[in-house]
Phi, psi and omega in degrees: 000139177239139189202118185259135169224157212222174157105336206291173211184172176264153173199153132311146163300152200062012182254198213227133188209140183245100166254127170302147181200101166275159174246154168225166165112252166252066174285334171310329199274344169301130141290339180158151196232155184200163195261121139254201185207159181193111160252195218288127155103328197269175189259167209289147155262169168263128190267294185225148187196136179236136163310102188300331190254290182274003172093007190278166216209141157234097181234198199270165209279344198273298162303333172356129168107300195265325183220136190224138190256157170226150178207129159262133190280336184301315197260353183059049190224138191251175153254139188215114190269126196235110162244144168070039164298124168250164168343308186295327186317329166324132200168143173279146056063046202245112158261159177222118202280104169275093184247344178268352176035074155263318166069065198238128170116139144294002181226056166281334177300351181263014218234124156324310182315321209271004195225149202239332177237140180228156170236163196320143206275138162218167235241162172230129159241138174220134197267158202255000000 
């Protein structure tokens, strides 16, 4: 599997960025895809995470509210619609593919360890 993501950008707070992520390869084979994030010095954290099938959707607390993923399977492609951005929300950007569904952890949908393919990160800055 392969995955590429696109959209980041510069914006202002409160304003708004929709970022993409295709998938290629052996799509069949995903169980679920998901955004983490990582700014400059901290370890990558969990933004969102979706369902290839039935669509449930999880996300971080930091985002609630504020951001929603989405995904069309016709195009393998995932979303992640980001309003009301703030300054900390600054970050790269990385999705990721859950294809061995280990489901290791209570909080696994959160967990680095559960997801087997990532695609290049792309950065979000957002000025205050």
């Amino acid at each position: 599997v392969q995955l590429q993501a696109s959209g980041g950008g510069l914006v202002q707070a409160g304003g708004s960025l929709r970022l993409s992520c295709a998938a290629s390869g052996r799509t069949f084979s995903i169980d679920g895809m998901a955004w983490f994030r990582q700014a400059s010095g901290k370890d990558r954290e969990f933004v969102s995470r979706i369902s290839w099938s039935g669509g449930n959707t999880y996300y971080a607390d930091a985002v609630q509210g504020r951001f929603t993923i989405s995904r069309d399977n016709a195009l393998n492609t995932v979303y992640l619609q980001m309003n009301g951005l703030k300054p900390e929300d600054t970050a790269f950007y990385y999705c990721a593919a859950d294809v061995l569904n280990r489901r290791v952890g209570s909080r696994w949908y959160a967990s680095i360890i559960n997801y087997d393919y990532w695609g290049q990160g792309t950065l979000v800055t957002v000025s205050s």
